[in-house]
C-alpha positions in Angstrom: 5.7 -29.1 -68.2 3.1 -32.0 -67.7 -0.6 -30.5 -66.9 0.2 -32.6 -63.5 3.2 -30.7 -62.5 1.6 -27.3 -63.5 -1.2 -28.3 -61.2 1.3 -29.3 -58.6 3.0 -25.9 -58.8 -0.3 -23.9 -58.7 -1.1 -25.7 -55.8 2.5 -25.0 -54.1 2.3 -21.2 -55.0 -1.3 -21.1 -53.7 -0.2 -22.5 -50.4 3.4 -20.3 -50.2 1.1 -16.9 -50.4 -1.6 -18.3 -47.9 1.1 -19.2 -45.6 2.8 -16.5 -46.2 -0.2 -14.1 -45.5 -1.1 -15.3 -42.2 2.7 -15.0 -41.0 2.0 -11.2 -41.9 -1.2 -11.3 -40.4 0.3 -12.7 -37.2 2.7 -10.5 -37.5 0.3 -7.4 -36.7 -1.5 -8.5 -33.8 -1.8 -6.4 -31.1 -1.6 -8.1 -27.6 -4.9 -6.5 -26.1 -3.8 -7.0 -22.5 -3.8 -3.6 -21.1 -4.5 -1.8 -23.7 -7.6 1.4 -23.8 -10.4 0.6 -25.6 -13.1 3.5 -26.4 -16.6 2.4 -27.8 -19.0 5.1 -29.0 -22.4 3.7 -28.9 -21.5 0.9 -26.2 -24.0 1.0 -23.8 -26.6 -1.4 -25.8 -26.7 -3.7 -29.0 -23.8 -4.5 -30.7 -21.7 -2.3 -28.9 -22.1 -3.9 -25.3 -21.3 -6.9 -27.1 -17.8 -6.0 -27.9 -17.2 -4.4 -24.8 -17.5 -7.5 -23.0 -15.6 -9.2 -25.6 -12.5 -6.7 -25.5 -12.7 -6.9 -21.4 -12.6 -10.7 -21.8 -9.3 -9.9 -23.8 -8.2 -8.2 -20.5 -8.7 -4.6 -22.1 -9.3 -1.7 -20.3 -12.6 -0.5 -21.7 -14.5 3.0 -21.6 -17.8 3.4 -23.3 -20.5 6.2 -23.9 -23.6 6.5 -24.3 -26.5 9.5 -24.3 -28.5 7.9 -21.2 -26.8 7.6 -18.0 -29.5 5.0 -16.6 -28.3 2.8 -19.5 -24.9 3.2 -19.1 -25.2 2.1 -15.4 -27.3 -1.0 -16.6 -24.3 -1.7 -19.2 -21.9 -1.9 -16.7 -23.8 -4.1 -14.4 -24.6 -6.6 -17.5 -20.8 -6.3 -18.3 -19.5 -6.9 -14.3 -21.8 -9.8 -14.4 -21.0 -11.5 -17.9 -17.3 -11.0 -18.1 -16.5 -10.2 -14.0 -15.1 -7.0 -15.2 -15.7 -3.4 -15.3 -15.9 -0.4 -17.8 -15.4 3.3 -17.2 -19.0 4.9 -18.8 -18.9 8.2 -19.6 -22.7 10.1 -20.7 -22.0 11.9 -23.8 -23.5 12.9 -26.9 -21.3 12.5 -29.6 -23.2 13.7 -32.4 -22.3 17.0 -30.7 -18.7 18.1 -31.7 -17.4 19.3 -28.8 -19.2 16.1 -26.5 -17.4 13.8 -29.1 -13.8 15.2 -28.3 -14.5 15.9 -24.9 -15.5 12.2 -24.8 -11.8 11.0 -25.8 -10.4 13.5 -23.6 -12.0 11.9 -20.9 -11.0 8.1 -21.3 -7.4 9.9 -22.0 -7.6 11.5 -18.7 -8.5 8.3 -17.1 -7.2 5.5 -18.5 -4.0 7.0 -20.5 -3.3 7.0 -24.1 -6.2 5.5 -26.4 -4.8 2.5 -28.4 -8.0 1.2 -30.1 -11.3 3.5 -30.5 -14.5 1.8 -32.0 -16.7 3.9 -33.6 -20.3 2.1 -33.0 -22.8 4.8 -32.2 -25.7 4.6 -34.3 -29.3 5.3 -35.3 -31.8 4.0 -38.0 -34.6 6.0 -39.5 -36.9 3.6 -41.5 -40.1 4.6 -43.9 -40.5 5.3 -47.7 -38.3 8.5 -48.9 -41.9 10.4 -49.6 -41.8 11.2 -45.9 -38.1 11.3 -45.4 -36.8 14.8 -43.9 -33.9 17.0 -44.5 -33.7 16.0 -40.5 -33.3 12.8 -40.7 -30.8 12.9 -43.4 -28.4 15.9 -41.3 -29.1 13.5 -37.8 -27.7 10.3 -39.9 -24.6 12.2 -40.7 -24.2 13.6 -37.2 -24.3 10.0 -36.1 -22.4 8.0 -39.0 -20.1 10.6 -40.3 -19.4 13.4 -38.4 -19.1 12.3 -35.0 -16.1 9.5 -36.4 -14.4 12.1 -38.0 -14.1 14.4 -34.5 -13.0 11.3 -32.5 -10.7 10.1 -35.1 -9.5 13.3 -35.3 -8.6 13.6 -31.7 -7.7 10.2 -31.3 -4.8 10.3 -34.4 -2.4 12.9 -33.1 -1.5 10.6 -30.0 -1.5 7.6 -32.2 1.0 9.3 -34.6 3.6 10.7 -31.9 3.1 6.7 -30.9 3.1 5.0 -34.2 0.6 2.8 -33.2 -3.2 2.4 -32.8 -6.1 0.8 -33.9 -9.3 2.3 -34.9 -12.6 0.2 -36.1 -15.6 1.6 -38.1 -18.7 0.2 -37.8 -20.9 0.3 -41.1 -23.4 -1.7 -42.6 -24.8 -3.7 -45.3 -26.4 -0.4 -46.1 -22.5 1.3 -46.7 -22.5 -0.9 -49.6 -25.8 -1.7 -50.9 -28.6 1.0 -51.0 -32.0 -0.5 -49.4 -35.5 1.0 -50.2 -36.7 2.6 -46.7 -33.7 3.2 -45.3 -32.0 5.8 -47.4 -31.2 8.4 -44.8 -29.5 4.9 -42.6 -27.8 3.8 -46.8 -26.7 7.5 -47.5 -25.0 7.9 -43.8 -23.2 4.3 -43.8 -21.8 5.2 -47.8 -20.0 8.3 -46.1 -18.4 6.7 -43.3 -17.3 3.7 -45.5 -15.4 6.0 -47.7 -14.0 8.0 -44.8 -12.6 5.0 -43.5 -11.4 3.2 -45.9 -9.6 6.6 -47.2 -8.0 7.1 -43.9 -6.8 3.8 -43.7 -4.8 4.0 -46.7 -3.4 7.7 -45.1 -3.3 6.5 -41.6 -1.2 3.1 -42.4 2.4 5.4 -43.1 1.6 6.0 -39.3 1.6 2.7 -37.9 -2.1 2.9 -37.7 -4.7 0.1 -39.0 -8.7 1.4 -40.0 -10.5 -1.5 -40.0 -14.2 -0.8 -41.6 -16.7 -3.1 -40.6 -19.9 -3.8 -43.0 -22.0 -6.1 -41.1 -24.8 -8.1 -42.4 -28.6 -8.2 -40.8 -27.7 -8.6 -37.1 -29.7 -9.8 -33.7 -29.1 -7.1 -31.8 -32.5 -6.3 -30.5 -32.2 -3.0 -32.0 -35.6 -2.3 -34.1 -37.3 -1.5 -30.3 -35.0 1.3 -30.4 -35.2 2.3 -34.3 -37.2 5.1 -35.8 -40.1 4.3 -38.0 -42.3 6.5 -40.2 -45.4 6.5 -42.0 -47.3 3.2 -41.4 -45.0 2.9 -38.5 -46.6 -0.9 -37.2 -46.2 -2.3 -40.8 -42.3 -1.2 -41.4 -41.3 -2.1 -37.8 -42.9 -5.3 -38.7 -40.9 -6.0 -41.8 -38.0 -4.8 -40.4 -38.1 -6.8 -36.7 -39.0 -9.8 -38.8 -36.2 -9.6 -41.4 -33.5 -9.0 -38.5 -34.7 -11.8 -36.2 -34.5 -14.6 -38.8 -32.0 -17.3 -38.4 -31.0 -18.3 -41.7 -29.6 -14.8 -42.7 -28.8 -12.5 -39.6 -25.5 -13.1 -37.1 -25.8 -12.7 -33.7 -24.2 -10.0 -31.9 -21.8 -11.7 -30.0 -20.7 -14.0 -32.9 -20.0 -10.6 -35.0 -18.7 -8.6 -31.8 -15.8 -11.7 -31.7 -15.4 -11.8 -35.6 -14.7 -8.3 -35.4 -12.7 -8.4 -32.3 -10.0 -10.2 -34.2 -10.5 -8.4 -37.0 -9.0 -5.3 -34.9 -6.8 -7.4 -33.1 -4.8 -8.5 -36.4 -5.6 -5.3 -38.2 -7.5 -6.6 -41.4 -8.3 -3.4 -43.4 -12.2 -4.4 -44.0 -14.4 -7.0 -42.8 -17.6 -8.0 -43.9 -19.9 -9.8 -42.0 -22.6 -12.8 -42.6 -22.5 -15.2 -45.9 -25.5 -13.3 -47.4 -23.8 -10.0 -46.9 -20.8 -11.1 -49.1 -22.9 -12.9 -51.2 -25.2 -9.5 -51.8 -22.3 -7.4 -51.8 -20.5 -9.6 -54.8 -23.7 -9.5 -56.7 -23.7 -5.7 -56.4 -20.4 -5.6 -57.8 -20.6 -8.0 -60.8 -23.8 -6.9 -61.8 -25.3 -3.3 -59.8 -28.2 -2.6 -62.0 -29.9 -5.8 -62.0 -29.4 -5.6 -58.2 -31.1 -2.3 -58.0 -33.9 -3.4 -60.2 -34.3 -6.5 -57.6 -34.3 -4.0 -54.8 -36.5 -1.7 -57.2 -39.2 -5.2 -56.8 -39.1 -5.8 -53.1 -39.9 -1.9 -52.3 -43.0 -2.2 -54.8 -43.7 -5.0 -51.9 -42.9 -2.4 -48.9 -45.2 -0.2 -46.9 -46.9 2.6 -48.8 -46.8 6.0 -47.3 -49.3 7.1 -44.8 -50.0 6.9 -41.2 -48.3 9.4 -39.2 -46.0 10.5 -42.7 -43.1 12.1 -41.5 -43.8 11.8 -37.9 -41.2 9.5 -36.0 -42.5 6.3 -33.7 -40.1 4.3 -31.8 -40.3 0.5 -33.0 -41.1 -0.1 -29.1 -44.2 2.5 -29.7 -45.1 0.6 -33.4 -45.9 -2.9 -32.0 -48.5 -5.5 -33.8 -49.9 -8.7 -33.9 -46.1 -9.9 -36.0 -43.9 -8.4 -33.7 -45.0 -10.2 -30.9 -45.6 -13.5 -32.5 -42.4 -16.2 -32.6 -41.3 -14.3 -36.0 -39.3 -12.0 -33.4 -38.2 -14.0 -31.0 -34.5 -14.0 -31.6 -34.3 -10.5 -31.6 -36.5 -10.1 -28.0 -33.5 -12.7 -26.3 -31.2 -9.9 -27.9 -32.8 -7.3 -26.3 -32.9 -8.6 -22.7 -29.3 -9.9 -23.2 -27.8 -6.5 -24.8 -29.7 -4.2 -23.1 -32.1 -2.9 -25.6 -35.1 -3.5 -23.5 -35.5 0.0 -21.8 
């Protein structure tokens, strides 16, 4: 065979399996019309985003959230951007029983739950030397623990159906381990393995996991992160680095990306060109991307300050986090809700 025909056959092959893998991938798309959506964490940030983005899909949406004057603000913010309402529901779902008594309660008023997003979240930031057994247990509550209890409740329905859809948010930090953030890292490893374990369980079932690792996103959350030691100098480095253009996504962008990544139930879905690009380093070559990581915390804050004391980043403000370095993130915070 002439090197012309082999590269003509390459070339046919290559376009038989693409075609052929988005006639599967159609093939699995869930019509959203109608369907009951359940967002942990969906009152703010990221998770406000795709609740308007499911209701613009004509789902019927519940979220929850720990603060009912929040929640109330979310559902005005969503009746206004999409015309459409969600059920909220005030629970704390790093609290076992709150996080099944949260399904219950969609189940009881909307019916059967055929997609659950598991959002909820919290970020500790500040040099392990002031790290606390505390904040490593209330990262797990957040990230592992409370997906596990509303997977848990959510499967046996989904099984007796076979048919759901459940989507895992984790993070950059569920792949890569950052300096400053291990508590955030150590929490987002766990629930990437518990997700992508129970997809490959769940899928017998007629149920698709889709685990989410998104990039550095404009969500306006650093006002609402937790910051230790020199609190002003890591919210600074931290508001900065997730308000600048050239490597962040913002949260409506990701909320549709990952919209139709649950829609078509895609098994993982990683978010932001500098994520995949960081994550494929990782993977070729993980100790020279440690020893990079091992140089930019030389560069971090040192600890001191309050030490293991906790300031919110709304509380940690400075002459950087006002200037224009930010100003992505404070449009995301009036627009998502972040702003209380």
């Amino acid at each position: 065979m002439t090197t012309k025909n082999l590269q003509k056959a390459a070339f046919l092959t290559a376009a038989t399996a693409i075609a052929a893998r988005q006639l599967f991938r159609q093939a699995r798309r869930l019509d959203l019309r109608n369907k009951v959506v359940a967002i942990t964490g969906g009152s703010r940030g990221l998770g406000l985003a795709m609740a308007a983005e499911f209701l613009k899909r004509s789902a019927r949406v519940a979220i929850c959230g720990r603060d009912q004057a929040t929640l109330e603000r979310a559902r005005r913010l969503l009746l206004q951007q999409t015309g459409k309402s969600a059920h909220i529901i005030q629970y704390d779902i790093t609290n076992e029983m709150e996080a099944r008594g949260f399904i219950a309660r969609v189940e009881s008023y909307l019916g059967s739950i055929d997609v659950l997003v598991n959002n909820a979240g919290r970020i500790e930031v500040g040099p392990l030397e002031d790290a606390t057994e505390a904040d490593f247990q209330k990262a797990m509550r957040t990230h592992f623990w409370a997906p596990l209890h509303t997977m848990q409740s959510v499967l046996p329905e989904m099984r007796a159906r076979r048919a759901g859809r459940i989507v895992n948010i984790s993070s950059i930090g569920g792949r890569i381990g950052a300096p400053h953030l291990t508590p955030y890292d150590a929490s987002k490893f766990a629930l990437g393995g518990l997700s992508e374990a129970m997809a490959a369980e769940v899928r017998k079932d007629g149920i698709r996991i889709t685990t989410v690792y998104p990039g550095l996103m404009r969500t306006g959350s650093p006002r609402n992160a937790n910051f230790k030691s020199q609190n002003k100098k890591e919210y600074a480095w931290f508001a900065v680095s997730d308000a600048s253009p050239l490597v962040t996504i913002g949260a409506r962008k990701a909320a549709t990306k990952i919209v139709d990544a649950c829609e078509f139930g895609d098994a993982v879905l990683v978010l932001t060109p500098a994520a995949k690009l960081g994550i494929l380093a990782h993977d070729l070559a993980p100790g020279l991307v440690i020893s990079l990581l091992g140089l930019v915390n030389r560069f971090l804050p040192a600890p001191g300050g309050i030490r293991k004391n906790t300031a919110k980043g709304r509380d940690s403000e400075s002459a950087v986090t006002r200037s224009p370095l930010t100003a992505l993130n404070r449009t995301a915070e009036r627009e998502l809700n972040q702003a209380s």
